[in-house]
Each structure stands twice: as C-alpha cells, then as structure tokens.
N, C-alpha and C positions, 0 to 999 in steps of 0.2 A: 955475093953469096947470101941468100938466106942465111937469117939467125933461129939457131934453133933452140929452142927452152927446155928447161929442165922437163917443166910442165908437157909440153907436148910429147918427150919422149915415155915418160910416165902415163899419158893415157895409151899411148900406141901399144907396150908393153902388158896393157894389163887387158889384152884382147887377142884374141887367136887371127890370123896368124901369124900377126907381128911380134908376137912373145918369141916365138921359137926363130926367129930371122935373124940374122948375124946384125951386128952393131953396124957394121960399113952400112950394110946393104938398109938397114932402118935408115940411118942420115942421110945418106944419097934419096931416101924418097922423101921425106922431107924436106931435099931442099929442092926438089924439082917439084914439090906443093906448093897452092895457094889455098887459101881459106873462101870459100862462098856464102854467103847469107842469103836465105830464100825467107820469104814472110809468109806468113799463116795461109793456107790455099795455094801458094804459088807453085806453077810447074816446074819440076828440077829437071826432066828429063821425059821425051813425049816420044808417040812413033812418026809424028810430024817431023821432027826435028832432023828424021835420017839416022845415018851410019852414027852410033855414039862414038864421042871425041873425049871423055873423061870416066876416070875411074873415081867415086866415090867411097868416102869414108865419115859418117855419119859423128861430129865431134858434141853437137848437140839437139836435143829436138826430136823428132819423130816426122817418120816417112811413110805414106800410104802408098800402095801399087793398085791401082786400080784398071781393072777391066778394060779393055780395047772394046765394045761389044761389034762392034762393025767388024772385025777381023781375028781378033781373038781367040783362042780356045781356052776352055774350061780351064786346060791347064795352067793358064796362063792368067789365071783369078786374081783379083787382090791377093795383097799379102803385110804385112808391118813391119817397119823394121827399125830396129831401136840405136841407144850410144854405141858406138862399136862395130857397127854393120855396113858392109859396105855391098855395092851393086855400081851397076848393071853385069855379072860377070859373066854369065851366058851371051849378053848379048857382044860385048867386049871380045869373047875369045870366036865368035863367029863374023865377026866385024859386019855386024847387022843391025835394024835398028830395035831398040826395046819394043817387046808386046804388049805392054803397058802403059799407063800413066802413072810417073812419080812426080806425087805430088808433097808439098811440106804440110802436115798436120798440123803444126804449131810454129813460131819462130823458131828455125832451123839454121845451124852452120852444119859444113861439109868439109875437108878434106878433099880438094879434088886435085886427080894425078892425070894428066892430059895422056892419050892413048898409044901416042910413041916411045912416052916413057914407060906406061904401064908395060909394055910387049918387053923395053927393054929389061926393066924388073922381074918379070918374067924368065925373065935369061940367067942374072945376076943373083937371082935368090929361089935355092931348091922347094925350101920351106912355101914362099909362097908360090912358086909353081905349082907347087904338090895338092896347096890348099883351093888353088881359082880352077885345077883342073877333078878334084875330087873332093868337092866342098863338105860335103857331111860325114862321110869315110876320114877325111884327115882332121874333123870334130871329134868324131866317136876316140880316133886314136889319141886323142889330148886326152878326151874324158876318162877314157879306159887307163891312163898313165895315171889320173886324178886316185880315182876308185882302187885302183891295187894299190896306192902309197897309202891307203886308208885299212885298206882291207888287211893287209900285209902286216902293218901295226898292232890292229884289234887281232889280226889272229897269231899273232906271235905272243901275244899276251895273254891267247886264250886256248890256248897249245901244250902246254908244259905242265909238269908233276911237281915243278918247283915254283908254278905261280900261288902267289897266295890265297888263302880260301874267299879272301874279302873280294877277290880280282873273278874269281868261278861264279858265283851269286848270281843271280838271275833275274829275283826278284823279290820280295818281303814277304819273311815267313806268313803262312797261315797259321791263327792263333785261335784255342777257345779260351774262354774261363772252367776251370776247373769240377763245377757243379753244372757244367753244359749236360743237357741226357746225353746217353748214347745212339738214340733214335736222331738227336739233330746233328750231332756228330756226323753219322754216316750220310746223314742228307748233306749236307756240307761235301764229304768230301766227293761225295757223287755227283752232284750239281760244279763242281769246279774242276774235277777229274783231276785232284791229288792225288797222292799216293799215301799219304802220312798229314794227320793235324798234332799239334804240339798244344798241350794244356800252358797256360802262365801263369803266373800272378799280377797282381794290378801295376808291379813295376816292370813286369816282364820276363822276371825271372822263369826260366822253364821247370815246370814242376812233372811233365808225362809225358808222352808220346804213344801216337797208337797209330799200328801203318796197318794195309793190307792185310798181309800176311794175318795181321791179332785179326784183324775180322772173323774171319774164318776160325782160329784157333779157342779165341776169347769167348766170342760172340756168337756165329753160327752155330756152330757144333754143341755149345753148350747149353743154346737156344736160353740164353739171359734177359732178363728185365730191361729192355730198350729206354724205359724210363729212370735208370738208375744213373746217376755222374757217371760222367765218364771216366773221370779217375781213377775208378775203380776199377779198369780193365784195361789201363793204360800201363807201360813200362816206366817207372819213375827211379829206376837205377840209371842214372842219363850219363855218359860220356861226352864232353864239351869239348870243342880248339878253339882258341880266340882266333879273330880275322887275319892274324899277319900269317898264323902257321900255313904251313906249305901243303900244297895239294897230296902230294904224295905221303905224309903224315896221314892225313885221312883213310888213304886207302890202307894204310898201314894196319890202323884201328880196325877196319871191316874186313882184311884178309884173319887180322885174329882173332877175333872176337863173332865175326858171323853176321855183322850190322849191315843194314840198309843204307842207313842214314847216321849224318853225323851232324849234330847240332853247332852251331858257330856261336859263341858266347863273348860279349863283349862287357867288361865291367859287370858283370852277371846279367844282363841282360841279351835277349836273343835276338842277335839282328840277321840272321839267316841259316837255312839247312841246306847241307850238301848231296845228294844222293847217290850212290853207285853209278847211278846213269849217267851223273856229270860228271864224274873221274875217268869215267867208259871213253867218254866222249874227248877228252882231252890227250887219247894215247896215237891222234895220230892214223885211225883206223884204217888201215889199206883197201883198199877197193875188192882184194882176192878175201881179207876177211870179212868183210859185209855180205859179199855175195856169198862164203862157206857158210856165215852164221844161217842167213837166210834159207838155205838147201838142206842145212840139217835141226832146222826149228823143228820144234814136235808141240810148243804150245805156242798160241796166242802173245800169252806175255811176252815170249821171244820175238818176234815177229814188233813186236812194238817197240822194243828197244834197239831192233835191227831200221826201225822208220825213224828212229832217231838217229842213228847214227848216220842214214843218210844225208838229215838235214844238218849233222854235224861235216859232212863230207861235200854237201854244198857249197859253205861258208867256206872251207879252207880252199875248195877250187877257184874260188872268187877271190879269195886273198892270192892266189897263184896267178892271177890274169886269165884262165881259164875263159874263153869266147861263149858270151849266152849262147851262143846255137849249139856248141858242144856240151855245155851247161846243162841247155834242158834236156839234153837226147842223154847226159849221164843220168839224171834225175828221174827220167822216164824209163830206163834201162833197168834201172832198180828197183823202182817200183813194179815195174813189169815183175821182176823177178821173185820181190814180196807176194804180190797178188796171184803168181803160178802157185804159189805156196803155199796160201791162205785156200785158192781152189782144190787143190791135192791134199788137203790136211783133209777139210771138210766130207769130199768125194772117200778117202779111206774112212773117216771115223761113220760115213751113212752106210760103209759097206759095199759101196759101190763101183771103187778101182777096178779099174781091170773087163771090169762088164760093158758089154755093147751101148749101154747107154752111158757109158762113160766114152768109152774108146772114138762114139759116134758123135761126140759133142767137142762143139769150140768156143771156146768165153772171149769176148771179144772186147776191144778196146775203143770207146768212143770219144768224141772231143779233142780235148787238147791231149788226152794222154792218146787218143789213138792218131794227134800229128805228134808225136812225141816232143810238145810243147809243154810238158807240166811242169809248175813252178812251186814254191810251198805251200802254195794256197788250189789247193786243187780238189773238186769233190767226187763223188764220182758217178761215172759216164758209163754204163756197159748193158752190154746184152748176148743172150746165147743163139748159136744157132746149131743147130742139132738135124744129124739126119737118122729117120725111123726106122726102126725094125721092122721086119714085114712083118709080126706077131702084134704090132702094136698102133693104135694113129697119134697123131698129135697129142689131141687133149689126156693121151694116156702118157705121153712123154712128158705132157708138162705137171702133172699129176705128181710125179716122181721127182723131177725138178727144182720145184720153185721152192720146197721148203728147205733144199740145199745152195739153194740160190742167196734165198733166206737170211740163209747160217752164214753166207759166204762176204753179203754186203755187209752182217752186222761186225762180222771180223774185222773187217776194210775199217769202216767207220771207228772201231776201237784202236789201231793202226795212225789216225790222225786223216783219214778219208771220208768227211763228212758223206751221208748217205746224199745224192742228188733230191733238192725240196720239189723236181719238177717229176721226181719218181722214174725218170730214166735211168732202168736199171734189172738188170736180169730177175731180180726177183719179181718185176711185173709182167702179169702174163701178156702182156702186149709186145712184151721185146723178148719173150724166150718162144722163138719161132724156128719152124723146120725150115729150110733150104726153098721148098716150094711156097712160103708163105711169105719167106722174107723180099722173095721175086714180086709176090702179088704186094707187099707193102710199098713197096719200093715203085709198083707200076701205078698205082693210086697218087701216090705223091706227086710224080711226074706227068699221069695227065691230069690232075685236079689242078695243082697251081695254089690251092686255097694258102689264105696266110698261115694255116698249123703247117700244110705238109712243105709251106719255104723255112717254117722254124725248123722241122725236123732235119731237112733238108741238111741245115745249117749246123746239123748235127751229127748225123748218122751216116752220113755219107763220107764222115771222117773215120771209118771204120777199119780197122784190123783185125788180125788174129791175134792175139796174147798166150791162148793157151789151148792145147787138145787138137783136134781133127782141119788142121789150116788149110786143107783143100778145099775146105768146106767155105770158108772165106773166100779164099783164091777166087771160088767159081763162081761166086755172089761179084765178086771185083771185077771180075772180066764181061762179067753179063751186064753188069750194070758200066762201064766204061762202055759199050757198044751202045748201048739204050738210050742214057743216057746224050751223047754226042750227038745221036741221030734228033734229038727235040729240041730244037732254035724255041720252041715257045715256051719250053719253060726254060732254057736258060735265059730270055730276056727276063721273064717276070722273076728270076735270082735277081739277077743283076737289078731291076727295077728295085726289088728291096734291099737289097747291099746300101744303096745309093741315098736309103733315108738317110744311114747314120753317115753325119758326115764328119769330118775331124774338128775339133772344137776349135776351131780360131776366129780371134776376135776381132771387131771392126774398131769401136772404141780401145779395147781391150787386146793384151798379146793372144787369152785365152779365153775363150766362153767358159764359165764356169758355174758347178752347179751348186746345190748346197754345200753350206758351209766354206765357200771358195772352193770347192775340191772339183778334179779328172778322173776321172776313171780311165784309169789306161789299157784297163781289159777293153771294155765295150765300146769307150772313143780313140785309142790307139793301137792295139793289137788288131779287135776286129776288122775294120774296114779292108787290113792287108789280107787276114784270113779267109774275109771271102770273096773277095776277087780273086785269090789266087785259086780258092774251091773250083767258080765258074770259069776259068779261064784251063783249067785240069781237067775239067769236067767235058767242056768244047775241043780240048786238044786230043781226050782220051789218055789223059796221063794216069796210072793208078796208083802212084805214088800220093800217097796224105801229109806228108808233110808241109809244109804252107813256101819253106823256101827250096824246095827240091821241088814243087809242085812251078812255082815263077821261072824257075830254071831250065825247068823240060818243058815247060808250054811257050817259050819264048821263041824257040823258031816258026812253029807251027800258026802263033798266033802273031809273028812281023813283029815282036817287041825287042827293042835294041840291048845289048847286053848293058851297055851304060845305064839304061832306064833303070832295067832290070837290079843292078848293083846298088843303087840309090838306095831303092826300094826295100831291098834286103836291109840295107844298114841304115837304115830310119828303122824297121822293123826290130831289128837287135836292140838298136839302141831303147827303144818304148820297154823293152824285153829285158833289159839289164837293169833299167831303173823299178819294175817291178820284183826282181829277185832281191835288190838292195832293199826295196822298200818292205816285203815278205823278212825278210833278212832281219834287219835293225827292228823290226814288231818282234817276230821273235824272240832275240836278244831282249827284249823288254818284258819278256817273261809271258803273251799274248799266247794263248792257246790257239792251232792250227786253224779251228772253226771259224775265229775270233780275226780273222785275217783279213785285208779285203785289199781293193786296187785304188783305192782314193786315195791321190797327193793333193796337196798343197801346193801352186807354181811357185807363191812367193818365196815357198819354204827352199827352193832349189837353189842351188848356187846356180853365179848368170851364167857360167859356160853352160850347163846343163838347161837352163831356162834356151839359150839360144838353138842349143842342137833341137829341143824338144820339140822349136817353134818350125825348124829344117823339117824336122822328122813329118810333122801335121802337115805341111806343105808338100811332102814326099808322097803321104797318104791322099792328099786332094788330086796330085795328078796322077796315081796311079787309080784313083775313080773316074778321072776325067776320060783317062783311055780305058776303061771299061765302059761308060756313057758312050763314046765313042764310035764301041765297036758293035754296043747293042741300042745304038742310035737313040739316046736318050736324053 
C-alpha cells in the first residue's frame, strides 16, 4: 500500500474539488496515485497517443494546451494550467483522445490517476462527480459559499442600530480651515459632491459645519460676501458621539434636534461624520419601501437617497447569497422604477402630463440596463421614441422634447447616473426619434455595415421600453427582429467584430493584462458573452435583450447544446459577481459612483477565484469559437 504524507494530503485539500471529498474517498486516490515528472517542453499527453489512460493532477510546474491545427477547433485553443489543475476531463469522461497537446512548460510533476480508477472515483465520490461532470458551475458554487461567508459578516456588522458609529464610517471626514472663503467652500463641496464640510483647527478639533441646507439659508438667499471665512456662516453649536456610541444614539440626536449630521469626535479630534443617509441605510430597507419611497418622491433629493438605498439593498442581497443574474435584474428593476420617476416628475413639473405628447412618447432603456444587466457602476444609456400628432412633424416634437429630456438626464446624473461621455442619451436630437425614423436608423445601420453603425449596433439594439407608450417599442422590436434575421451580411460583419475582442488569456502569462496589471471585466469579460449572444438573438429572431434569456432562446434554433449553453451562463455570472463585489468593496471605500470602474487586479484575487476566472475566459473563447464557426470565420 502506498504511504501517504501529511504533505500530500494538505496540497490536495487546499484545491477544489478535493477540499469538499470525503477523507475515505481522498486516500483511496491517493493510494491508487503515482507521481510523474515531465521536463521542460516534454509532451504529457498528445492526440497521437489515443484513447487517454490517466487522470492528472498538476502537483508542480505549469502545463501549456496547445492547438491540434490539423484537426482542431478554435475551441479547442491553448490554454494554461497552473498547481492544482487537473485534465484531461472532457476528454476522460468521453473516453476519446485529447484535442490538444499538453505539453510541460517548465519542470513539471503530476498526480497521475490511471482511468479505471478515475471512472471508479467517479462512482465512490459525489463531490468529485459533480465537479469532472460540471466543472465551473461546481467552481462558482465553492465561490459563492466563499463570498456569502464574507458578505454575510461585513453585512451583519453593517446592519444594525446598535453598531457602533466607528463601525458606519465610510470614509475621512472632509475638512477646511476655518478662514477658508466661502466661495472655495462651496467649490469644494461641489466638485466632490458632499453634502456638508466641517471647519477644524490645526489639531482637528471641529470648530463649524456648513451642510446644504445653510447654502440656501445662509448664503443664497441672503446673497453674502462669497469672500468672507466660512465661519461665519457655518453652525458652531456642534453636537459630538465619540466612535464607540451606538448608531442608534445618533439617530436619536437627529430625530430631536432636526440634524443631518452628527459629528464623531474622538479625543476632541474628528475622525468622522455620520449622516441621516447612513442611519437610513442601516434599517434593513425592504424592497416594498424603496419602491413606495420611489413612487411617492416629489423632489430630486428623494430620489437620491431612494439610489442609495438601492445600493444599500444591493450589498445585503449579496450578503444573502442572492444569484448575480437575480442581482442585476433586482438592481435594474429599481432603477427602472427611479428613472419612471424622475420622467413623470419632470413631464408634470414642464406641464406636460397627460398631453398627446406625453401619452405619445416612450423613454427607452439602452445597454446594459436595457438587458437588465446593471450593476453599481452604470451610466446612462437612453433614448425616446415618440409617435406624432397629425398637428405636428418631428422636428416640432423634438422642439418640446429635448429640453425635458434635458431636465430628465441631469436628474439621473444627480441620482449617481453619470450622463453617457459618448452622448447617448434622449437628450440628443439624434436618439429622440419618431417611430418612422427610428425604422430608417435602424435600416442604415444594417445595410451600411460601417464600423459607427456595429458600435451602435452594439448598443441600441439592446433596446426596451422603460416608460410611456410600450407599443411603441413592441413595434420597433418586432420590425426590427424580422429585418434584422433576414441579413446574413450584416450578421457576419457583427460577429466579425465581436471576434476582435478576445478574452485575455495569456501564453507566458494566466492573464494578458493591461495597464497597471489590471482586466477589465466589462470590455474583456462580460462583453464577448454580450455580443454573441446579441447576434445569435438577432439570427434566431429572439426579442428578448437580456444576454442569458437571449443564449437560452437561441439555442434550439441555432443547434447549441444545453450543456454549452450552461457553461456559458455561469462563466458569465461568475465575471458578473466579481464585478458587483468589486463595484461593492470601492464603494464601501467611500469612491463616489462616477469614480467606479471594472479594473481588477488578478494577483489581487484569491487562487479559487483566479482559477474559475481563468474557466470563465476559456468559456468565453469557445463560445467565440462557435460564433466563428457559424459565421465561417
């Protein structure tokens, strides 16, 4: 019998999916293992060699997969595979020979389980059953167990009226000095989109406060000397809690008193402010009160604290285990319902409600909120379309329009909706189009081909209704799903450009990576799945926008196997969950919405999540490979 070491059972353990396998069932493979050493270049495992006869387990060293090109397909690309990774399993459970060459990168040992045993292991152990026959799906479910014991922690600590104020903080106060103007004062707090600056002294002590609210009171109204200290129109009767007091003390203070804010004083020094919005945020918000606050906002400022408490209602679904794909469709449900809000506030306050040109119009959702993929970092994406009175044409409807359009983006934008930089967006007269014009945009685009109308493409064509006249959509949806389907030439030249961007993986490297070591897992890992799935919607006639309701309904029409199909999804999710964590913990860091972006870091990842990530890009290369495939590319 095999001797088995401490050591060997401690590397096996600290890897998926032999962490989760029963103790028997780990020794028993172990002792039907032997150890193999392959040197620098040498082939582990070829399509020469036939039917594969071992199951590998990578104990050190690194493995290239390299390209068959004589037989090959795309999908069946390179790939790397690091400590802890084991292969051939596709080819294993088909009892076929690999479509690759594994070759040893560097001096390499192996793990190797001969393939009567692996079949019997199979049998003996659910755990790894589960994992050789749904390799990234039984990844994501380790990760997702990782993520909620994290999530679950920060938000039970960030939940309650009896945490303490040191535990709510966000991030370090904003400070002036006391003889600051008030002219640089309000630039200050404009430029960083406070709500309140706090005067000090040179040790810190808080000597004033001046929120909002004095703007208007102090300053506006009384139309004051902008060059004067700010001191002198700042509140300096200060009410202080030092760090340990309890959250609900605070609110205690501001339900008697009338405060905004409550200063946190340590040693007489300020080490941070609390605001009504973070006490708001701590009660737990139910989903029936977000969306009432929402429907009975009458200003702006509500409206704003109602987008916070979404992203506070984010974070705790994430600490619940909550599934990204339910995640972002809560996320976008809500925003949705801000944004009907913010249109109907605007439409009544221009006088508008009610009128043909109201009743006649539908504001529409683009991008990722119109596949209801939005995540905290999202700008925005929209456009009208409107049908005409017989009393009036077009350029008389947009006339009336755009300066409510105007009003409507800049609301958004104050909401934590940065305006779209590429000006896609109802207030430009090029997206607030009639019914009949949005046909002729739409028939430009597909027959020109040019590279604007595959960016728009890439765009617009993720189109909904949000709010107002949805027939109006509907018919735009159904005309363009017929049109559409019927032109093979411009779905190949989609697909031709889909195909630039390809998933970053590296040859040297696990990851290709760009400045500053970072991924962008918008543009190199969401994308690629986003728009294959466009063109394969688009070719099957689906009119659903959502990107995995879109893979789902196109998979009979287009011969794609559910299995494929599944993969896809949850490599998809997964890019999609470490974006929201990553949106998430910036947040938490006190990073203003704008301020957000999609660049990680690999090394920064723990290696379970480096390995799924590495599944995931591999997922994304062969679900390009069968788009090339299909548009012979």
């Amino acid at each position: 019998m095999t001797t088995i070491h401490s050591s060997q059972l401690g590397f096996f353990t600290a890897h998926a999916p032999f962490n989760r396998m029963e103790r028997e069932h780990l020794l028993w493979m172990l002792e039907h293992m032997q150890l193999g050493y392959y040197a620098h270049g040498e082939v582990i495992v070829s399509p020469e060699q036939g039917i594969v006869e071992r199951f590998l387990v990578i104990k050190q060293g690194m493995v290239q997969g390299e390209q068959n090109v004589a037989d090959a397909s795309e999908a069946d690309a390179w790939l790397e595979l690091a400590e802890g990774e084991c292969f051939p399993l596709g080819a294993l459970l088909a009892h076929r020979p690999v479509a690759s060459v594994y070759r040893a990168d560097k001096d390499t040992f192996c793990y190797e389980l001969p393939v009567a045993d692996f079949h019997t292991l199979l049998g003996l152990s659910a755990p790894f059953r589960d994992f050789c026959t749904r390799r990234i799906a039984n990844l994501l479910e380790h990760s997702k167990q990782v993520i909620q014991t994290q999530y679950t922690q920060s938000g039970a600590e960030q939940q309650s009226l009896t945490s303490p104020l040191s535990g709510i903080i966000r991030r370090a106060p904003v400070t002036c000095a006391p003889q600051t103007s008030v002219r640089e004062v309000m630039k200050q707090m404009h430029e960083l989109r406070i709500g309140s600056m706090v005067a000090v002294d040179e040790s810190g002590h808080p000597l004033g406060i001046l929120t909002l609210p004095d703007v208007l009171e102090r300053i506006a109204l009384p139309q004051i000397d902008l060059d004067q200290p700010v001191i002198g129109v700042m509140t300096t009767q200060l009410t202080a809690l030092p760090p340990q007091a309890c959250a609900y003390e605070a609110a205690l203070l501001m339900a008697k008193h009338g405060f905004r804010h409550v200063l946190v004083v340590d040693n007489e020094r300020l080490t941070g402010l609390v605001s009504e919005k973070d006490l708001f945020a701590l009660q737990r918000v139910g989903l029936r009160q977000i969306g009432s606050t929402i429907r009975h906002a009458r200003q702006p400022e509500e409206l704003q604290q109602a987008a916070g408490d979404i992203r506070s209602m984010a974070h705790n679904m994430m600490a619940q285990g909550v599934a990204p794909e339910q995640l972002t469709q809560f996320i976008s449900t809500f925003n949705d319902l801000l944004t009907a809000r913010v249109v109907e506030l605007e439409f009544k306050n221009s006088g508008l409600l009610g009128t043909p040109l109201h009743t006649g119009l539908c504001w529409m959702a683009l991008g990722s909120e119109g596949r209801f993929e939005q995540t905290l970092n999202t700008d925005q994406d929209n456009a009208i379309i409107f049908d005409m009175p017989q009393d009036m044409d077009a350029d008389q409807m947009r006339a009336i329009l755009l300066p409510v359009a105007k009003r409507i983006n800049e609301t958004l934008a104050l909401c934590g909706f940065p305006q779209c930089k590429g000006e896609i967006m109802a207030s430009n007269p090029k997206w607030c189009l009639s019914l009949t014009e949005w046909k002729r945009t739409f028939s430009g685009w597909i027959s020109g081909g040019s590279p604007e109308a595959l960016l728009h493409a890439s765009i617009f064509f993720d189109f909904r209704a949000l709010y107002g006249a949805q027939h109006l959509a509907e018919e735009l949806r159904q005309w363009l799903a017929r049109v559409a389907s019927d032109n093979s030439r411009f779905l190949h030249m989609m697909a031709e450009n889909a195909l630039q961007n390809r998933p970053p993986l590296g040859v040297v490297r696990e990851f290709v990576v760009g400045k500053d070591n970072t991924l962008d897992l918008k543009l190199n890992g969401i994308t690629p799945f986003v728009d294959a799935a466009r063109i394969f919607s688009l070719a099957a006639g689906v009119t659903q926008t959502n990107t995995i309701q879109r893979l789902r309904l196109s998979a009979s029409k287009m011969n794609l196997h559910v299995s494929e199909i599944d993969a896809w999804i949850n490599a998809l999710l997964f890019i999609q969950i470490l974006r929201l964590r990553h949106h998430d913990e910036a947040s938490a860091r006190g990073l203003h919405d704008d301020a957000l972006d999609n660049l990680i870091k690999p090394e920064k990842l723990n290696e379970l999540d480096r390995r799924i990530l590495k599944e995931a890009f591999r997922q994304a290369r062969k679900l390009q490979a069968r788009l090339a495939l299909e548009y012979h590319l």
